[in-house]
C-alpha positions in Angstrom: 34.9 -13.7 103.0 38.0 -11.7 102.0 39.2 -11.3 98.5 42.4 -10.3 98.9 45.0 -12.9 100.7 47.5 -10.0 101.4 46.8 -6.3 101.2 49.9 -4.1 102.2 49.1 -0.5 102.5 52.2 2.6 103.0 54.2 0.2 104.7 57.2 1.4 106.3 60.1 0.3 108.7 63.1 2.0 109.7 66.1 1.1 111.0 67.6 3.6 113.4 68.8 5.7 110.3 68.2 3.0 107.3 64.6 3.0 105.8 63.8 -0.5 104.2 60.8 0.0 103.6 59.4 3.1 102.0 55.3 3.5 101.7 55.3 0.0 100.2 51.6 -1.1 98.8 50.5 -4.2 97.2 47.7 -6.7 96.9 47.4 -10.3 96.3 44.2 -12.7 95.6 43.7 -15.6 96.6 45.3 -18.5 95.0 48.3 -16.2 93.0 51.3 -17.5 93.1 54.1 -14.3 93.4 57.4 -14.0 92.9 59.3 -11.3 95.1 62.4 -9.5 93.5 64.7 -7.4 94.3 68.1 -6.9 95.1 70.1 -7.1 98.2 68.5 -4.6 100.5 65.6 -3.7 98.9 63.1 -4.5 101.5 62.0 -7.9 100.5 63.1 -9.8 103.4 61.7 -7.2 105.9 58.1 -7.3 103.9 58.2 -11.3 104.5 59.1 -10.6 108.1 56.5 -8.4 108.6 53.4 -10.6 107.1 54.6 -13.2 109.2 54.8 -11.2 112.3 58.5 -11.8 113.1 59.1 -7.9 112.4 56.9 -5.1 113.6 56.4 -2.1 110.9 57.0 1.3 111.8 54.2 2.5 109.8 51.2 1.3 107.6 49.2 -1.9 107.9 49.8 -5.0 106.6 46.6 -8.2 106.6 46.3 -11.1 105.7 43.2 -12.9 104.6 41.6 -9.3 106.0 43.5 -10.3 109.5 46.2 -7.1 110.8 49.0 -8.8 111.3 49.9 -6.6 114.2 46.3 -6.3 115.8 45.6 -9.7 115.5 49.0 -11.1 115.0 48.1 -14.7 116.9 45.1 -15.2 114.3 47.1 -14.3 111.0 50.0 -16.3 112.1 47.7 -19.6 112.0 47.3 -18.7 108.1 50.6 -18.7 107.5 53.7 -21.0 106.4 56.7 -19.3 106.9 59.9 -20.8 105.4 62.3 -18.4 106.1 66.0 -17.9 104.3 68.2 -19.8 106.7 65.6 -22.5 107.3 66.1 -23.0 111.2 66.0 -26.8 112.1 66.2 -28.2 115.7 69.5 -30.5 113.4 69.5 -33.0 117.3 66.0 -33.6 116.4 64.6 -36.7 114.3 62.4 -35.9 111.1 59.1 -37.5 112.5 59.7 -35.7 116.2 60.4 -32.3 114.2 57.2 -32.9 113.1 55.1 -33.9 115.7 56.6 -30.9 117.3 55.3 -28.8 115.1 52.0 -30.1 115.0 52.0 -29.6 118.6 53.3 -26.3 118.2 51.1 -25.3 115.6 48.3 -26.4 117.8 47.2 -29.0 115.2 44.3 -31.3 116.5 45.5 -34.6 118.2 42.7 -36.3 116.1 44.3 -35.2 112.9 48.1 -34.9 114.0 49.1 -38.0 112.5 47.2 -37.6 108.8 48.8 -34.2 108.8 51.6 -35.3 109.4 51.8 -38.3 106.7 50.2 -35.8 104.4 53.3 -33.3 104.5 55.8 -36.5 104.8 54.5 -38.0 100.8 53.9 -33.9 99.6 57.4 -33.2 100.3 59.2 -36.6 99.8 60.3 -37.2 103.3 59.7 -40.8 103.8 62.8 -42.5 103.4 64.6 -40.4 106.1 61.8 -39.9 108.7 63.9 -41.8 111.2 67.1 -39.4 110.7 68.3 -37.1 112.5 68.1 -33.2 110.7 71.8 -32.7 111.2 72.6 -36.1 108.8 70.4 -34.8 106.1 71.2 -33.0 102.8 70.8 -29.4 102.4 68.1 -30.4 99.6 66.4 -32.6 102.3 66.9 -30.1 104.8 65.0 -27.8 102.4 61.9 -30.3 101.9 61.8 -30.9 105.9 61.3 -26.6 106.0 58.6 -27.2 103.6 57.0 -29.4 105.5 57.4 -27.8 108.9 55.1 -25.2 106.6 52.3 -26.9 105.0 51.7 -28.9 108.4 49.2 -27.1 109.3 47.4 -26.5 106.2 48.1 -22.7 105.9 46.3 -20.6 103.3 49.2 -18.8 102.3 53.0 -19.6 102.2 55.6 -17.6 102.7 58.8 -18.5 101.1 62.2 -16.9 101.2 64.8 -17.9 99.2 63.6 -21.9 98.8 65.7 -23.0 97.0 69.4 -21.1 98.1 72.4 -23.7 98.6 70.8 -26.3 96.6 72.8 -28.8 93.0 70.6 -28.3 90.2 68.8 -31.6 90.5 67.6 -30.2 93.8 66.3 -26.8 92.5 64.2 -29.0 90.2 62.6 -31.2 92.3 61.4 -27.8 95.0 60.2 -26.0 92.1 58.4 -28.8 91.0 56.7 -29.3 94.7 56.3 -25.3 94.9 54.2 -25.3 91.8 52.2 -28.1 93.1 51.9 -26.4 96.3 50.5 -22.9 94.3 47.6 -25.0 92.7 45.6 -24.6 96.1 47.8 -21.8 97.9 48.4 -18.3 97.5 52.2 -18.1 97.3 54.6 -15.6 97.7 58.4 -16.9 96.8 61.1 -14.6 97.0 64.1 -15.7 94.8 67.2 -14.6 93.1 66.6 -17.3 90.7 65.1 -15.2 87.9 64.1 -18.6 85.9 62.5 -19.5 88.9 60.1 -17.3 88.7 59.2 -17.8 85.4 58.6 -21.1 85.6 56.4 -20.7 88.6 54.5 -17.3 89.3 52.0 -15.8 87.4 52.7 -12.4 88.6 56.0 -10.6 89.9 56.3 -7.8 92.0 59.9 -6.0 91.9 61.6 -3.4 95.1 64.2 -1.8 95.1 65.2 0.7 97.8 62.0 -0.1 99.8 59.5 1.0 96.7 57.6 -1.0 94.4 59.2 -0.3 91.1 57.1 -3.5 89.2 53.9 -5.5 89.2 53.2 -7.5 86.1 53.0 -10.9 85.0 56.4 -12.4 83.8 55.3 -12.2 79.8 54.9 -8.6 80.1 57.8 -8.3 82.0 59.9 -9.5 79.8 57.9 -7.9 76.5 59.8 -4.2 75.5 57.1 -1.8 75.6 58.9 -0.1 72.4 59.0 -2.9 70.3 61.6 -5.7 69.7 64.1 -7.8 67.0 63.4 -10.6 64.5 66.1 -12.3 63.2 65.9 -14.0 59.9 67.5 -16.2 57.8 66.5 -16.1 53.5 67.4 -17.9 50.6 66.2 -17.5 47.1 63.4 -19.8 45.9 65.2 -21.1 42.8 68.5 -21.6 44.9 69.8 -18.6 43.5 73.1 -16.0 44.7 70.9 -13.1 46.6 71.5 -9.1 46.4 72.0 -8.5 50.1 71.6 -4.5 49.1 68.0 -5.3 46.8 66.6 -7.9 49.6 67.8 -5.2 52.8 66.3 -2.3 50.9 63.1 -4.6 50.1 62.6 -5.3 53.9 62.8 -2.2 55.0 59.5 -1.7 53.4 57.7 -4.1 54.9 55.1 -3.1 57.5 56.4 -2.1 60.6 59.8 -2.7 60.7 61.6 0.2 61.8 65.8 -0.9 61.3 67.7 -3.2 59.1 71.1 -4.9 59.6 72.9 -7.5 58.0 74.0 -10.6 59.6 75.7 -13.4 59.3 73.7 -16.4 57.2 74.1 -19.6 56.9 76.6 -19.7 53.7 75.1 -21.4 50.5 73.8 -18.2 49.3 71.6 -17.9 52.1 71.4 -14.0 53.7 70.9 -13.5 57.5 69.1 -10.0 58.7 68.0 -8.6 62.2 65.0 -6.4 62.1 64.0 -4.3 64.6 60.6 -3.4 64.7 57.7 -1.1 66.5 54.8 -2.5 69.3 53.0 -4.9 66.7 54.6 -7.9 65.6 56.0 -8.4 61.8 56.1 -11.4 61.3 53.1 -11.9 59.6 53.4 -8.8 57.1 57.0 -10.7 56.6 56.1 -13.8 56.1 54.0 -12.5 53.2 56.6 -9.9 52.3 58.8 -13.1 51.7 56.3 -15.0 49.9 56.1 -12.2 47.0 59.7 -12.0 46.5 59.9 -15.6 45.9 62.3 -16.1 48.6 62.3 -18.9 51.3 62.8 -18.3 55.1 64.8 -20.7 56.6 64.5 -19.0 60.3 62.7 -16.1 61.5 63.8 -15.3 65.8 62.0 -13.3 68.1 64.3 -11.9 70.4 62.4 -11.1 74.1 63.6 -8.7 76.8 65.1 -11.6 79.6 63.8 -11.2 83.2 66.7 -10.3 84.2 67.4 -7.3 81.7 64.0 -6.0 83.1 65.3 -6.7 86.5 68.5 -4.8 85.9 66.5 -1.7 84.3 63.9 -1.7 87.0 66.5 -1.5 89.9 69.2 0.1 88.8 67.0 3.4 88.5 67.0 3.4 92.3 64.5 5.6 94.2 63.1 7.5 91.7 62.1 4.5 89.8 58.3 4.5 88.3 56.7 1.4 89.1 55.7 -0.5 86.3 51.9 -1.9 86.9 50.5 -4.5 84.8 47.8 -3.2 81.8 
């Protein structure tokens, strides 16, 4: 049995002149749910494409669940739910027909057509509009019908791209919500611009940009600086006394690890504010006791993190010659 759901080895594709993909290679278990980043143009869409055999690669191989996708294109397909970007819809079609014709499509047993069927409708919350026709539905419902025209035929990995583009915020909760539900007995690869998304979803994240692979790591790391960080804190005296912002500055800088020291603004009543910036290991500890000793009270202490998206930003705005950044 394979171990590997995906495996994506020197992939490239070119397009007349454009390359948009450039020796791309990747791996994903089974069961991982993956978020796909990158920006506009940097291969993502065509990867997608290719793993769901809608786009032939110029060069390199690309399986899933140990299956070529070009060799045996037919057999990898049936693994597969594909939901792509602009989410085609037969719109003069009813809900429950869209189905059926999917199941019929999908080559879905006749025996089980109907349990599949009623299985995707409660999954994705289409029950109240299985009589309407696509073209009256929401964008959000339109979205859950795409979902379901997925999961029909109990595919072992799903494909998503862009799931959740178009929709209100209420919307965006209520996909997320059945994509993480979905990832609990799927392997999942969901390409978003949504950086939050992400987070709140995938265990691991793979960034392109310019075809390349310029990041694989989970989302903690990702958004961890690998040269250290900033705690902000907030002090007061123990005895509810005026503070020497020059003595308690000149104090911190001794404590263990803490590299810079700024003032800030406190939180008046002779409170003092300070942001530290520090090396790999974490303070807070050595601070805490630091504190402790110099009979002071801390009234906040504030690790600041790298966002996603500052990550996201570094990562692709170095362009082709970017390192890629693989998990520890």
């Amino acid at each position: 049995m394979p171990t590997s759901m995906i495996h994506i080895e020197g992939l490239t594709k070119r397009y007349g002149n454009t390359e948009a993909l450039r020796g791309l290679s990747f791996t994903v278990p089974k069961g991982q749910v993956v978020g796909f980043l990158g920006p506009n143009g940097a291969g993502k869409s065509t990867t997608m494409r290719i793993l769901a055999g809608y786009v032939t690669p110029t060069s390199g191989t690309a399986t899933v669940g140990d299956l070529d996708v070009v060799q045996r294109a037919v057999e990898a397909r049936r693994l597969i739910g594909y939901l792509p970007e602009n989410n085609p819809l037969y719109e003069e079609m009813m809900v429950v027909d869209f189905l059926k014709f999917i199941a019929e499509v999908r080559q879905v047993p006749v025996s089980q057509r109907s349990a599949r069927i009623k299985s995707a409708v409660e999954r994705c919350g289409l029950g109240q509009v299985l009589g309407k026709d696509i073209n009256q539905l929401s964008k959000g419902f339109r979205q859950r019908v795409g979902l379901a025209q997925a999961i029909l035929h109990e595919p072992d990995l799903l494909i998503l791209d862009e799931p959740t583009s178009g929709l209100d915020p209420n919307q965006i909760v209520e996909i997320r919500a059945l994509i993480k539900d979905l990832g609990r007995e799927k392997t999942v690869i969901l390409s978003t611009h949504i950086l939050s998304e992400v987070q709140s979803t995938c265990s691991r994240v793979l960034i392109v940009s310019g075809g390349q692979l310029v990041a694989d790591d989970s989302p903690e790391r990702l958004t961890s600086s690998g040269d250290g960080g900033e705690v902000t804190v907030v002090l007061a005296s123990k005895f509810n006394q005026p503070l020497d912002a020059a003595a308690v500055g000149t104090g911190l800088r001794g404590v263990p690890g803490i590299t810079q020291v700024d003032a800030v603004a406190g939180e008046g009543g002779n409170t003092l504010g300070f942001k530290l910036r520090h090396g790999v290991e974490d303070p807070r500890r050595s601070l805490f006791e630091h504190v402790v000793k110099q009979d002071l009270v801390l009234l906040e202490v504030r690790r600041t993190q790298v966002s996603l998206e500052d990550t996201f930003r570094k990562l692709t705005g170095q362009g082709s010659d970017a390192q890629p950044r693989k998990a520890a």
